[in-house]
PyMOL Python script that loads the backbone (N, CA, C, O; Angstrom):
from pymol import cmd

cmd.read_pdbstr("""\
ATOM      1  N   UNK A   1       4.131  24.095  -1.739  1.00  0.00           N
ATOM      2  CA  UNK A   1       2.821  23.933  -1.165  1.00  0.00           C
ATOM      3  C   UNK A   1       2.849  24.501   0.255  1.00  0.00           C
ATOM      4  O   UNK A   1       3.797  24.175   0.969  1.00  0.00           O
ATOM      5  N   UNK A   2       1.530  25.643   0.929  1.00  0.00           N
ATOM      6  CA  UNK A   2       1.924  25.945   1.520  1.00  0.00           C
ATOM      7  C   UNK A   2       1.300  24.934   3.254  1.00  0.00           C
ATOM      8  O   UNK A   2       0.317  24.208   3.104  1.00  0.00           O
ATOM      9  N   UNK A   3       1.843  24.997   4.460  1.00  0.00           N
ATOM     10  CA  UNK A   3       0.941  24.686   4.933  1.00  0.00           C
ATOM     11  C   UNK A   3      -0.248  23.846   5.167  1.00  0.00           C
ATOM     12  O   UNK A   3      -0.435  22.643   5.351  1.00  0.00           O
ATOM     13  N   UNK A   4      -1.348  25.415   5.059  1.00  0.00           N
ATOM     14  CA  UNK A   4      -2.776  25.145   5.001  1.00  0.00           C
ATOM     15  C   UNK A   4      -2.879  23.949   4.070  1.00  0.00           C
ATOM     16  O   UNK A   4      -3.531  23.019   4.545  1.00  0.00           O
ATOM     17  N   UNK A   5      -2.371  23.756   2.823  1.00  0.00           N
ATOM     18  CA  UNK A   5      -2.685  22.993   1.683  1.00  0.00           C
ATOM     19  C   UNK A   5      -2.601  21.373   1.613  1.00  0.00           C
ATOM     20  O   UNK A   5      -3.322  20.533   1.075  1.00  0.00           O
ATOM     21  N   UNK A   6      -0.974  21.264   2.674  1.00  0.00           N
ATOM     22  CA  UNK A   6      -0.491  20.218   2.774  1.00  0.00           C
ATOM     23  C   UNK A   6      -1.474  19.448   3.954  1.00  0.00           C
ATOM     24  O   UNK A   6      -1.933  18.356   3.617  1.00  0.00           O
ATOM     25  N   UNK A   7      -1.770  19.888   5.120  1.00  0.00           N
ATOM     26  CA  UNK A   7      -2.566  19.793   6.356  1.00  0.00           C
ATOM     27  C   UNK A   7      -4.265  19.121   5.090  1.00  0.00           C
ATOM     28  O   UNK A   7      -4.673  17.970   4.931  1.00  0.00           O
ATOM     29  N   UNK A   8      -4.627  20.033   4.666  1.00  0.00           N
ATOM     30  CA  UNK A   8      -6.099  19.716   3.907  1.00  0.00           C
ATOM     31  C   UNK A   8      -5.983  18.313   3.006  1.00  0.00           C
ATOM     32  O   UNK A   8      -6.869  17.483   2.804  1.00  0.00           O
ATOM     33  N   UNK A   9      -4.973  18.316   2.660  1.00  0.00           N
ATOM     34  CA  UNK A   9      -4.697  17.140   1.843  1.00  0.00           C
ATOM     35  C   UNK A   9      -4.360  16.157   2.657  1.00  0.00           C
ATOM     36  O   UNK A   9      -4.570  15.154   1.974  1.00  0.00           O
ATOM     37  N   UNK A  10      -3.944  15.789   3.754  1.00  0.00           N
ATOM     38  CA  UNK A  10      -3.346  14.972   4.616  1.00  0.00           C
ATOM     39  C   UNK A  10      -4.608  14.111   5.290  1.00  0.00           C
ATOM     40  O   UNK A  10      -4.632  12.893   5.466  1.00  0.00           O
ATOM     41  N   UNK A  11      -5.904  15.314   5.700  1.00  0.00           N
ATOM     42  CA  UNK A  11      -7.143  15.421   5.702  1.00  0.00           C
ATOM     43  C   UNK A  11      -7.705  14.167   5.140  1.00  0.00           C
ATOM     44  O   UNK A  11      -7.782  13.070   5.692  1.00  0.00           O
ATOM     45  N   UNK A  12      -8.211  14.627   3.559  1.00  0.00           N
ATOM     46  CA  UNK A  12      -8.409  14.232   3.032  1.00  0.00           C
ATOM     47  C   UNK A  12      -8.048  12.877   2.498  1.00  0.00           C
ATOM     48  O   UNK A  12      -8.868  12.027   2.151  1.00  0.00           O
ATOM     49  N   UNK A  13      -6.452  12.731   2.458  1.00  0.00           N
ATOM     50  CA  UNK A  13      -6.281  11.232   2.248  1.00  0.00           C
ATOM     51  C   UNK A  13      -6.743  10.173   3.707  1.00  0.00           C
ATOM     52  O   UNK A  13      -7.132   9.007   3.637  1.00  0.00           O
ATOM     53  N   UNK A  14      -6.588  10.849   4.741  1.00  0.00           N
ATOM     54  CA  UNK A  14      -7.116   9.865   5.999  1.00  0.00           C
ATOM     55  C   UNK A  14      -8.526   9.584   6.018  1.00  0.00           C
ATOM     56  O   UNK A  14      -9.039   8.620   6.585  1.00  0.00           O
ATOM     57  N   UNK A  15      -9.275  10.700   5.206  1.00  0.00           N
ATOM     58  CA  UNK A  15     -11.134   9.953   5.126  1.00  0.00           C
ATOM     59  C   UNK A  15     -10.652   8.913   4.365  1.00  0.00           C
ATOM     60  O   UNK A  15     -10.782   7.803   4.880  1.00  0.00           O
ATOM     61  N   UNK A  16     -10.123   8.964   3.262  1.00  0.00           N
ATOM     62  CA  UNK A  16     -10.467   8.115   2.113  1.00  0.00           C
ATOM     63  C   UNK A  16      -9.975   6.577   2.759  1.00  0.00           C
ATOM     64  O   UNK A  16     -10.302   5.558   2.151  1.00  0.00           O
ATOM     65  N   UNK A  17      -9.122   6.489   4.104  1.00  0.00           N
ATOM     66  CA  UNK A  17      -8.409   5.127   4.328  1.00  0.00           C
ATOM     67  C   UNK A  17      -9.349   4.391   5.245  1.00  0.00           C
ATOM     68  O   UNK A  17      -9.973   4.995   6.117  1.00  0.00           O
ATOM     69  N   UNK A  18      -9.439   3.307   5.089  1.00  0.00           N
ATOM     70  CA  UNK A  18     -10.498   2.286   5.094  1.00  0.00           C
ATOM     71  C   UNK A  18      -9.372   0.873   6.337  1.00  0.00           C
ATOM     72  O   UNK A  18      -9.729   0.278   7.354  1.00  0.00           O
ATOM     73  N   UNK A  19      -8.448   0.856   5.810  1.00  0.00           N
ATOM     74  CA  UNK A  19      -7.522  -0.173   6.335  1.00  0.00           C
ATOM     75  C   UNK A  19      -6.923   0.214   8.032  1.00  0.00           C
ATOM     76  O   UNK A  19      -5.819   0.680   8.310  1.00  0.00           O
ATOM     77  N   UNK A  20      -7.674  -0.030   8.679  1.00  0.00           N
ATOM     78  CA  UNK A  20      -7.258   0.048   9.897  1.00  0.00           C
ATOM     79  C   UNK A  20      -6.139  -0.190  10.465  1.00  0.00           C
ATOM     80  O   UNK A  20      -6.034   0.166  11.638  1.00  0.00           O
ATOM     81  N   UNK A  21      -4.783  -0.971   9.688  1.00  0.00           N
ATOM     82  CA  UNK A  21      -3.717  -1.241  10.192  1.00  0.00           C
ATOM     83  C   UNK A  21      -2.881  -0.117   9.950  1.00  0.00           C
ATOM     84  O   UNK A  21      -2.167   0.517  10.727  1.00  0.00           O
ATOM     85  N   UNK A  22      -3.216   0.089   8.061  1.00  0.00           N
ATOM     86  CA  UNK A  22      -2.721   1.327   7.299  1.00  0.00           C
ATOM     87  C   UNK A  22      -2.672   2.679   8.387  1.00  0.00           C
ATOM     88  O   UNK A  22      -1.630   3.311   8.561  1.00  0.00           O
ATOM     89  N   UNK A  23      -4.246   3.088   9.238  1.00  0.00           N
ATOM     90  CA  UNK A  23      -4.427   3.693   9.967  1.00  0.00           C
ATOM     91  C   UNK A  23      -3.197   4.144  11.302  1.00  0.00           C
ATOM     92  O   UNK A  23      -2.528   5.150  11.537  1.00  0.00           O
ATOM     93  N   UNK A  24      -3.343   2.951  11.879  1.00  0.00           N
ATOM     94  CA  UNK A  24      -2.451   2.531  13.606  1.00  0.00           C
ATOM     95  C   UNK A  24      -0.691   3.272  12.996  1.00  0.00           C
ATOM     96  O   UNK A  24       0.013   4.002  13.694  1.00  0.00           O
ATOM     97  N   UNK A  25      -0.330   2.776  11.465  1.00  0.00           N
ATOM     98  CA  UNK A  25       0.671   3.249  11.179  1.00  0.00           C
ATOM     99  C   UNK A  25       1.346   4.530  11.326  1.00  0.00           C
ATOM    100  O   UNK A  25       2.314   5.030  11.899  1.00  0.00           O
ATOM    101  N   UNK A  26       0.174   4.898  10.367  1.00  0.00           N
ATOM    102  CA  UNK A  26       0.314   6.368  10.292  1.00  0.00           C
ATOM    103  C   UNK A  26       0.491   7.164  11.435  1.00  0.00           C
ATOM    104  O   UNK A  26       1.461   7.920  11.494  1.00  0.00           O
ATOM    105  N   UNK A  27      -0.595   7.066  12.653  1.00  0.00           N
ATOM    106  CA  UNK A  27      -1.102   7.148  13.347  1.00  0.00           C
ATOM    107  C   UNK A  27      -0.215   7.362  14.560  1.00  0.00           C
ATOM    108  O   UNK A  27      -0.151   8.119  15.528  1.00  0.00           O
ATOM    109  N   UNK A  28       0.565   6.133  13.943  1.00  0.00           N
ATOM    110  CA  UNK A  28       2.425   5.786  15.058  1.00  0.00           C
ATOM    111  C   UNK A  28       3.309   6.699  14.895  1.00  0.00           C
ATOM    112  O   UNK A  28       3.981   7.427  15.626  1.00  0.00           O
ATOM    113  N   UNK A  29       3.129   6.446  13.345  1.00  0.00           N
ATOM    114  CA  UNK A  29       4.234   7.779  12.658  1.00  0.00           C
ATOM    115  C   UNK A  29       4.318   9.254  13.627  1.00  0.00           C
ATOM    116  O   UNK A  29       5.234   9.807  14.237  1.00  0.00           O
ATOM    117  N   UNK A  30       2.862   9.557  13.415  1.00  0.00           N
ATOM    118  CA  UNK A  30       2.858  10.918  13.630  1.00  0.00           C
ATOM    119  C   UNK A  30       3.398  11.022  14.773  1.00  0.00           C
ATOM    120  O   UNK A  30       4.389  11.643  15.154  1.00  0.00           O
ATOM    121  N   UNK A  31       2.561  10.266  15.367  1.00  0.00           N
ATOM    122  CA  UNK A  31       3.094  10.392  17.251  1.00  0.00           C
ATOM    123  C   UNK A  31       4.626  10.291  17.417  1.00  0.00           C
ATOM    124  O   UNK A  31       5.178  10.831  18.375  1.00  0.00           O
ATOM    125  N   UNK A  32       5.154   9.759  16.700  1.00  0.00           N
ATOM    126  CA  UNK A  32       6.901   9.492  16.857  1.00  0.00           C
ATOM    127  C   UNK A  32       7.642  10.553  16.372  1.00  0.00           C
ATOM    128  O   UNK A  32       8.738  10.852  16.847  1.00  0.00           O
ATOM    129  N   UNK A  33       6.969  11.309  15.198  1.00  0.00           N
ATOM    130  CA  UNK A  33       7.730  12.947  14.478  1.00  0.00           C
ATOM    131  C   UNK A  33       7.172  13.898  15.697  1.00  0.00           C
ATOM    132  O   UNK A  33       7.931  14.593  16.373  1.00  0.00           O
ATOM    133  N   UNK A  34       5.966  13.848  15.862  1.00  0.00           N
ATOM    134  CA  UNK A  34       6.152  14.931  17.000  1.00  0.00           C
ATOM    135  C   UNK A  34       6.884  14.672  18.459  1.00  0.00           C
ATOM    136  O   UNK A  34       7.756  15.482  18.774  1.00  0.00           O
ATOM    137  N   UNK A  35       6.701  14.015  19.011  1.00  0.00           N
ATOM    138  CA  UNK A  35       7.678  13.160  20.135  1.00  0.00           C
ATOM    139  C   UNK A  35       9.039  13.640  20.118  1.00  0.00           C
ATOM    140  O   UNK A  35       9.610  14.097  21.109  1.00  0.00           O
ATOM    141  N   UNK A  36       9.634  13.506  18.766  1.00  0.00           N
ATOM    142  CA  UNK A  36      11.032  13.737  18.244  1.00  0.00           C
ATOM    143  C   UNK A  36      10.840  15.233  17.973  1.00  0.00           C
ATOM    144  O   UNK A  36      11.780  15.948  18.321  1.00  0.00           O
ATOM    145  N   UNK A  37      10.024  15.689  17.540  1.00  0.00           N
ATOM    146  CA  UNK A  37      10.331  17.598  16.695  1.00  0.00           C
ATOM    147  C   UNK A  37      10.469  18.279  19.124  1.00  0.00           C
ATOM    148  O   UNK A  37      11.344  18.930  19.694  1.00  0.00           O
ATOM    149  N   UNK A  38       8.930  17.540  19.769  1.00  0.00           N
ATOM    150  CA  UNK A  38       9.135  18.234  20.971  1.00  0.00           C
ATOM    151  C   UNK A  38      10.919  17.723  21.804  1.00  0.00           C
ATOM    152  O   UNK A  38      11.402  18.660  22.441  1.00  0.00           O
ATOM    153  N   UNK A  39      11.694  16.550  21.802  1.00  0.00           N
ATOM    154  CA  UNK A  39      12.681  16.536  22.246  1.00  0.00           C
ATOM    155  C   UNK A  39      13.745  17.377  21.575  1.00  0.00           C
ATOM    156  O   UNK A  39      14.720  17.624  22.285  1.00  0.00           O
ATOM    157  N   UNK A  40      13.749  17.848  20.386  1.00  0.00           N
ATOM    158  CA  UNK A  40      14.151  19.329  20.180  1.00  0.00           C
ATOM    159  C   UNK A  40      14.369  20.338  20.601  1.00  0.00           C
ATOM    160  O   UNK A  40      15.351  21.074  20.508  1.00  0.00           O
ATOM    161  N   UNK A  41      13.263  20.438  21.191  1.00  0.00           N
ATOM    162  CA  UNK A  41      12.842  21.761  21.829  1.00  0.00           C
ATOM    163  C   UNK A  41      13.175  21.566  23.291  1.00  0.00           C
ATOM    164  O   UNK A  41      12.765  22.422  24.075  1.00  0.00           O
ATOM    165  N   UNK A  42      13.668  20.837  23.617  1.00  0.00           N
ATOM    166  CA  UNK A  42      14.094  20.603  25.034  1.00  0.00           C
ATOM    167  C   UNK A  42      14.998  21.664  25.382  1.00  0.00           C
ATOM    168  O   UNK A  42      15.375  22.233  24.357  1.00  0.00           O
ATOM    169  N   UNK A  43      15.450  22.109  26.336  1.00  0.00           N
ATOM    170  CA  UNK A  43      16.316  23.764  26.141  1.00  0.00           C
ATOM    171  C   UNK A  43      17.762  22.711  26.407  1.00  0.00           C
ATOM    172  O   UNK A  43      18.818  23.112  25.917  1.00  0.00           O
ATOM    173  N   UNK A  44      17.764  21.581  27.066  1.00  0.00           N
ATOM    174  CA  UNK A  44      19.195  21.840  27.187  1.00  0.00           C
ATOM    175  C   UNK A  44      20.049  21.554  25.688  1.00  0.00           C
ATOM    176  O   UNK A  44      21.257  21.759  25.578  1.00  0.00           O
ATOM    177  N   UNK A  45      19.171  21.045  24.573  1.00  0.00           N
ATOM    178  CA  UNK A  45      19.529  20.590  23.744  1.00  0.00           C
ATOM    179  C   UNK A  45      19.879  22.193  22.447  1.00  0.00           C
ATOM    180  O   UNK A  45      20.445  22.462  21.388  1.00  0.00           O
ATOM    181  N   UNK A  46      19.276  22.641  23.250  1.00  0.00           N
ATOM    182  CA  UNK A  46      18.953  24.112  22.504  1.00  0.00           C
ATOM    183  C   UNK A  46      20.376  24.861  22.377  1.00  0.00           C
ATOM    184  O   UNK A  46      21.039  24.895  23.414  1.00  0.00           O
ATOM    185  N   UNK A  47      21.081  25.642  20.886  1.00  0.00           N
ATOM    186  CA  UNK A  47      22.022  26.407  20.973  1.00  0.00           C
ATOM    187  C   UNK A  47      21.820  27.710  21.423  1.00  0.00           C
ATOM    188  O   UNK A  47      20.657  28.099  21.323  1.00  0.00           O
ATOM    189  N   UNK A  48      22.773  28.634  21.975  1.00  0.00           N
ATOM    190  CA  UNK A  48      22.585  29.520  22.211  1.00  0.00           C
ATOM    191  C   UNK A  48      22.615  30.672  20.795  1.00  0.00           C
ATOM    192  O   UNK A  48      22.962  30.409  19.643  1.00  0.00           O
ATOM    193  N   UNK A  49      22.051  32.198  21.437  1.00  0.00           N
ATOM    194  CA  UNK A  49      22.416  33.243  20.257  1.00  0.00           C
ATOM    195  C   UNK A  49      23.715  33.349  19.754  1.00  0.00           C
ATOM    196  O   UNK A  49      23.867  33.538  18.548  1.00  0.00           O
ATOM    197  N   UNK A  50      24.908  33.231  20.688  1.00  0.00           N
ATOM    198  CA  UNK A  50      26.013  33.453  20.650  1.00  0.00           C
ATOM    199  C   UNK A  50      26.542  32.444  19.641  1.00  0.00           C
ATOM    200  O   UNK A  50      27.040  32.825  18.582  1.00  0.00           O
ATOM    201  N   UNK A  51      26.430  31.075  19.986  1.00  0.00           N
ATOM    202  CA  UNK A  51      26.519  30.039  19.495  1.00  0.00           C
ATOM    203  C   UNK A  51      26.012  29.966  17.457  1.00  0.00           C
ATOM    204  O   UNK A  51      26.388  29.189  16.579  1.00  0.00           O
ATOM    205  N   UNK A  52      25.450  30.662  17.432  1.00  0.00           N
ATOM    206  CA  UNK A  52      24.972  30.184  16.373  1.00  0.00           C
ATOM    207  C   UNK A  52      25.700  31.626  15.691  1.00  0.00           C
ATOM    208  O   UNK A  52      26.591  31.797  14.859  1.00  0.00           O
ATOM    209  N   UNK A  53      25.098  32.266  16.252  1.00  0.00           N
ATOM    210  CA  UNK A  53      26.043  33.560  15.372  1.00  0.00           C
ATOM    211  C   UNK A  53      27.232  33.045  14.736  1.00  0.00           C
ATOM    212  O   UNK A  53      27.409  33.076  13.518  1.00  0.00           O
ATOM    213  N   UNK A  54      28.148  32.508  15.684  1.00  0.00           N
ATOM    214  CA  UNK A  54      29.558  32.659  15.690  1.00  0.00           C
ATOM    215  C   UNK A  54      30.145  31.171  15.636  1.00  0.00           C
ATOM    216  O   UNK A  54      30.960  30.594  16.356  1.00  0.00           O
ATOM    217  N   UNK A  55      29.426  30.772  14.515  1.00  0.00           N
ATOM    218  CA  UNK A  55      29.232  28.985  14.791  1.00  0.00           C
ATOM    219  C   UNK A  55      30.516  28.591  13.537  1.00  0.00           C
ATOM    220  O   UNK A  55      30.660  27.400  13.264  1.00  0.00           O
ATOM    221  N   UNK A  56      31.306  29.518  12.901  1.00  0.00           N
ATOM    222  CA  UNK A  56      32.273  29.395  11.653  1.00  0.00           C
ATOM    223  C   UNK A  56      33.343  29.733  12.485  1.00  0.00           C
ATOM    224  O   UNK A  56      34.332  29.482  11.798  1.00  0.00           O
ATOM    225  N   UNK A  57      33.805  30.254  13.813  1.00  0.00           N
ATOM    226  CA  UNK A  57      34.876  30.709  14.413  1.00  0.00           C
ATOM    227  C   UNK A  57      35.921  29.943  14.574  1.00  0.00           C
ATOM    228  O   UNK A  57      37.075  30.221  14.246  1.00  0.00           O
ATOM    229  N   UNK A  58      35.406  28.617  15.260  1.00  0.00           N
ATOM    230  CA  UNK A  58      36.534  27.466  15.300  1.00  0.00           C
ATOM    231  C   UNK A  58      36.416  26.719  13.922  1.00  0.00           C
ATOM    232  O   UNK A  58      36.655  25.515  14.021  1.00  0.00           O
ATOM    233  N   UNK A  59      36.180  27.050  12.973  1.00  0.00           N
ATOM    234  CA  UNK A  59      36.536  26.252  11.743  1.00  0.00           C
ATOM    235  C   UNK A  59      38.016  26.775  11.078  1.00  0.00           C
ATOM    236  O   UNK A  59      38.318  27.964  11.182  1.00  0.00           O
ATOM    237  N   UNK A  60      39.004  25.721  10.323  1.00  0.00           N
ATOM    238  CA  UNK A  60      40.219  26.331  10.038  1.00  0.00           C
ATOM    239  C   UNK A  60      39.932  26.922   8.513  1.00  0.00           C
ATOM    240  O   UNK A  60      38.867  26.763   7.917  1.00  0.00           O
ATOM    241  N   UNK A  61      40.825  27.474   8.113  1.00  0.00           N
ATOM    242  CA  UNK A  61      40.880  28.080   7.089  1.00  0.00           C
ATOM    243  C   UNK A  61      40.181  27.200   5.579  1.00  0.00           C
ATOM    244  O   UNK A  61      39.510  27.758   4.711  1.00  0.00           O
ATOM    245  N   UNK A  62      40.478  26.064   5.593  1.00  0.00           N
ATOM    246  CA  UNK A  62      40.398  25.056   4.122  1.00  0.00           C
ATOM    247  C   UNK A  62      39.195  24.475   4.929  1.00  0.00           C
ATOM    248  O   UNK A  62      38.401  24.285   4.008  1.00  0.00           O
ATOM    249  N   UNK A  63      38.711  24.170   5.790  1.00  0.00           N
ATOM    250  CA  UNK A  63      37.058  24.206   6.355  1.00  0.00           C
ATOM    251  C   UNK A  63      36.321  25.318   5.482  1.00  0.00           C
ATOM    252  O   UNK A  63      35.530  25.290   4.538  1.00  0.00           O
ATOM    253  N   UNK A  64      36.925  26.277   6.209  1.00  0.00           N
ATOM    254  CA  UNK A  64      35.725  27.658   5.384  1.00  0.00           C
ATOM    255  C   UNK A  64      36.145  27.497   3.471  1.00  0.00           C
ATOM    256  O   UNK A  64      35.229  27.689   2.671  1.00  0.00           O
ATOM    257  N   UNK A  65      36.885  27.312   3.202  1.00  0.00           N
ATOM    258  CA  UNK A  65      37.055  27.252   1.746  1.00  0.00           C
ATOM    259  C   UNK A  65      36.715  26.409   1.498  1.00  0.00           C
ATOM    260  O   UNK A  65      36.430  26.357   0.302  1.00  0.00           O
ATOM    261  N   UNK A  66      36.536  25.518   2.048  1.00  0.00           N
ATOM    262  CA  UNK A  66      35.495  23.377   1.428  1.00  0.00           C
ATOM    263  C   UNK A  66      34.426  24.295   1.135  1.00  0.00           C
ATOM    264  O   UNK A  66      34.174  24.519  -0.048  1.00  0.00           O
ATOM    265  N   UNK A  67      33.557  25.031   2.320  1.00  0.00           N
ATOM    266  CA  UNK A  67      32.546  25.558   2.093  1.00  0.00           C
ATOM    267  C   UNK A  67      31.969  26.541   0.978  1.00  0.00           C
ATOM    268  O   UNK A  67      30.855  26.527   0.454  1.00  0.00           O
ATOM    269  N   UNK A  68      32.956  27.327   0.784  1.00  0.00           N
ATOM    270  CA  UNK A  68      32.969  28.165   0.275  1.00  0.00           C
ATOM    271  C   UNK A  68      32.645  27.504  -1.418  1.00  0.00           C
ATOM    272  O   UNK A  68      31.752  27.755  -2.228  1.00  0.00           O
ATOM    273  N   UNK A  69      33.652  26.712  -1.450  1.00  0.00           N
ATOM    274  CA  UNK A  69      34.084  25.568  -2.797  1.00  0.00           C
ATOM    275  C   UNK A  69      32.319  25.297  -3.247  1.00  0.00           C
ATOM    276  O   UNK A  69      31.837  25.790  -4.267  1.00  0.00           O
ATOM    277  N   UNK A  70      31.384  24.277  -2.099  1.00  0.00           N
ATOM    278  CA  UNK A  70      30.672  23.682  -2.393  1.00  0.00           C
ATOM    279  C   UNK A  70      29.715  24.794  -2.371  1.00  0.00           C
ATOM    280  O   UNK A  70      29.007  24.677  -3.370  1.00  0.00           O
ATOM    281  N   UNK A  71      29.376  25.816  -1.685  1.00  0.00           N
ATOM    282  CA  UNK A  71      28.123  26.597  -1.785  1.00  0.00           C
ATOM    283  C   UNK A  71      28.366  27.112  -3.527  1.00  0.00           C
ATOM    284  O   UNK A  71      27.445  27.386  -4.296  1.00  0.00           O
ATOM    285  N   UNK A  72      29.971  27.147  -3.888  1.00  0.00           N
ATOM    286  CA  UNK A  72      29.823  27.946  -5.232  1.00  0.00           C
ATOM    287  C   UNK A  72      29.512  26.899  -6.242  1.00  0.00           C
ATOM    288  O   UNK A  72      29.154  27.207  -7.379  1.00  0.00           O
ATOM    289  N   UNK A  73      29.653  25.572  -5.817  1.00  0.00           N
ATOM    290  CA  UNK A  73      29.399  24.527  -6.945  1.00  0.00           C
ATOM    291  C   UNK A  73      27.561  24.496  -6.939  1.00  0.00           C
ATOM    292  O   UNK A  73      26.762  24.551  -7.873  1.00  0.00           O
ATOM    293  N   UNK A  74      27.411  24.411  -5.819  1.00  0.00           N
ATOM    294  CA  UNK A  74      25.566  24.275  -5.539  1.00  0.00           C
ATOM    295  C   UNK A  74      24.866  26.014  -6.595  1.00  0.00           C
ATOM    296  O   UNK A  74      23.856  25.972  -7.299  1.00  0.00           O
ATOM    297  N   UNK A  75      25.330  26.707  -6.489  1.00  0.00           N
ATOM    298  CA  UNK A  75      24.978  27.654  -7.483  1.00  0.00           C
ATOM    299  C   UNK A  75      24.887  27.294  -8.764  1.00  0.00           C
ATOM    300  O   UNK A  75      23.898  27.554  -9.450  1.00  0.00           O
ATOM    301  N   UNK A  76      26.414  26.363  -9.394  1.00  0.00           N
ATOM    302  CA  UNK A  76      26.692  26.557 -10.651  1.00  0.00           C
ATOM    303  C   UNK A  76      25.723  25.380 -11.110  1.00  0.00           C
ATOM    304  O   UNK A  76      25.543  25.175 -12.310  1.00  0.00           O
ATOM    305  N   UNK A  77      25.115  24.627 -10.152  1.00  0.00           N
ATOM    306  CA  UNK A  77      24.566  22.950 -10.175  1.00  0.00           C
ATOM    307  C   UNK A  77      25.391  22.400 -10.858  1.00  0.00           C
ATOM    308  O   UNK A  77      25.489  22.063 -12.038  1.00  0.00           O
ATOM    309  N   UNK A  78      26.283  22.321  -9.515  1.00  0.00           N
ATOM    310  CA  UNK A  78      27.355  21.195  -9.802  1.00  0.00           C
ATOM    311  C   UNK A  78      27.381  20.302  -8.428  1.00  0.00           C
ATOM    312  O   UNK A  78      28.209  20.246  -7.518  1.00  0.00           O
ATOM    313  N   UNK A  79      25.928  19.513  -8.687  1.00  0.00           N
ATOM    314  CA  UNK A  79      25.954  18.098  -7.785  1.00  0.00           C
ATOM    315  C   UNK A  79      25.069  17.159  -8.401  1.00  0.00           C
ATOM    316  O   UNK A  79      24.557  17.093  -9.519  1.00  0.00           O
ATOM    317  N   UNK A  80      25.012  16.222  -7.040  1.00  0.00           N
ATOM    318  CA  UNK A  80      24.316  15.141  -7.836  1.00  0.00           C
ATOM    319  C   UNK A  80      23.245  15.227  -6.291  1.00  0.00           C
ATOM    320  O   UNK A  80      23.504  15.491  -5.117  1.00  0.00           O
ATOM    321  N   UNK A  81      22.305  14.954  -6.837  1.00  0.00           N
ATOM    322  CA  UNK A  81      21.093  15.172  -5.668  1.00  0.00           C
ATOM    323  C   UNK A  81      20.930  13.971  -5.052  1.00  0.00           C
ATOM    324  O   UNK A  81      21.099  12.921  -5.673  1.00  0.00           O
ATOM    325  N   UNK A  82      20.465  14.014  -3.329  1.00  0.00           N
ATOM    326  CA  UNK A  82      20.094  13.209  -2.883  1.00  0.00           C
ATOM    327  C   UNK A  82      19.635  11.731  -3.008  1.00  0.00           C
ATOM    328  O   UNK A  82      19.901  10.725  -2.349  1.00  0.00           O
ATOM    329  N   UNK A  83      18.540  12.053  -4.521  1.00  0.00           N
ATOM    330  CA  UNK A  83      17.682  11.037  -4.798  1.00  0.00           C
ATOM    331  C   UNK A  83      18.554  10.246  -5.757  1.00  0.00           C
ATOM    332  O   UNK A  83      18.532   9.019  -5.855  1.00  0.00           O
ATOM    333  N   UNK A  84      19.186  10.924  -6.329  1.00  0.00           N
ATOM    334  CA  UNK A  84      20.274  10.242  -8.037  1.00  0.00           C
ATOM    335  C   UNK A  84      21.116   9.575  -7.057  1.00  0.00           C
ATOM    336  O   UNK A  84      21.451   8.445  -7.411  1.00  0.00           O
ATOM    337  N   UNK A  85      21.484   9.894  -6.101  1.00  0.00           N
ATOM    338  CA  UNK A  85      22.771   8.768  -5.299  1.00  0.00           C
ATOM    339  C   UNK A  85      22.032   7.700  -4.630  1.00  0.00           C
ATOM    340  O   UNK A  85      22.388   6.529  -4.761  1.00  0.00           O
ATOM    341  N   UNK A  86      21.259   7.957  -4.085  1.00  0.00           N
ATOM    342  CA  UNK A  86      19.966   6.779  -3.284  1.00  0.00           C
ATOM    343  C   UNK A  86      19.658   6.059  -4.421  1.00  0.00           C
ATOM    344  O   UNK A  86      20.359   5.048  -4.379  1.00  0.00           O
ATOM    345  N   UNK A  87      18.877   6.052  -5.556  1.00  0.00           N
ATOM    346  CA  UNK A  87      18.320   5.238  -6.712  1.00  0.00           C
ATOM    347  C   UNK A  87      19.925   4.320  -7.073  1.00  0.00           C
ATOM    348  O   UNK A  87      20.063   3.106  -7.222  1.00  0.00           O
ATOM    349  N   UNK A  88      20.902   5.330  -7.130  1.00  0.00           N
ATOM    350  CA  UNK A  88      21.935   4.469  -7.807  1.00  0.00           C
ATOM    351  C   UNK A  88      23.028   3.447  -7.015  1.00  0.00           C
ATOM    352  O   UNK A  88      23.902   2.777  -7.566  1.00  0.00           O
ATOM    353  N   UNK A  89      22.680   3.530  -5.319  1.00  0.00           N
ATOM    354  CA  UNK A  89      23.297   2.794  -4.489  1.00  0.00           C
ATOM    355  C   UNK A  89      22.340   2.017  -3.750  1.00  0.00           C
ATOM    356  O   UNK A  89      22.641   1.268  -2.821  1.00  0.00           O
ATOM    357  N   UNK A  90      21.302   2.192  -4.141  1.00  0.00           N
ATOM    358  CA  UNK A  90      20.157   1.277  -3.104  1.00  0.00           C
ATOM    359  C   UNK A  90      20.138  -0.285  -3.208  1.00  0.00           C
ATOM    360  O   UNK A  90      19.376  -0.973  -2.528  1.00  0.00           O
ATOM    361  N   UNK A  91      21.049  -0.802  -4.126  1.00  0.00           N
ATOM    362  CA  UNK A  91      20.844  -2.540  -3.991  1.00  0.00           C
ATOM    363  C   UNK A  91      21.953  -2.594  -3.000  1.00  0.00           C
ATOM    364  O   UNK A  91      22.067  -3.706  -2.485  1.00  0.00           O
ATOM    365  N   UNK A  92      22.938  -1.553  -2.527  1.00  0.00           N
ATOM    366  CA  UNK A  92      23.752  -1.802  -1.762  1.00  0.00           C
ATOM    367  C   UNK A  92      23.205  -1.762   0.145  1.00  0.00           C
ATOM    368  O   UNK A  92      23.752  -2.401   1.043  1.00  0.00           O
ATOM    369  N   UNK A  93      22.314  -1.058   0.256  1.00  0.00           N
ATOM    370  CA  UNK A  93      21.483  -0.494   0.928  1.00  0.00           C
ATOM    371  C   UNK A  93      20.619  -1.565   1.421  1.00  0.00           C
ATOM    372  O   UNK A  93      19.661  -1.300   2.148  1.00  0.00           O
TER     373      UNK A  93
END
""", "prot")
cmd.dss("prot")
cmd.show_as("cartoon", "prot")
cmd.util.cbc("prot")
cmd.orient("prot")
């Protein structure tokens, strides 16, 4: 979904809400994701070009091959997703 689509719909479900507390929530929410997305953007928090380029340099050898291991398992779909481990550990939670 792109965007525009998600924004129109977001829209739309806030006419339809009636519950003023439901409202203040949301309302909190938002203010707290953007709050958090702008302390992001703070520069000192910011990596550099260099930095990111060259961000595998200090990793050792069986680092880059873990990686290597799991990007080739995520191809073959060989995991278990986010949600299948959350549903199946959440009374622990």
């Amino acid at each position: 979904m792109k965007a525009i689509d998600i924004k129109k719909d977001i829209h739309l479900l806030i006419d339809t809400i009636e519950n003023e507390n439901l409202l203040n929530n949301f309302h909190d929410l938002l203010l707290e994701s953007f709050s958090k997305e702008k302390d992001s953007l703070i520069e000192s928090n910011l990596l550099s070009n260099d930095e990111i380029e060259n961000w595998d340099l200090n990793l050792s050898e069986q680092e880059l091959e873990s990686i290597a291991r799991g990007l080739q398992d995520l191809k073959e779909g060989k995991f278990i997703s986010h949600d299948v481990v959350m549903k199946k550990y959440e009374k622990y939670l």
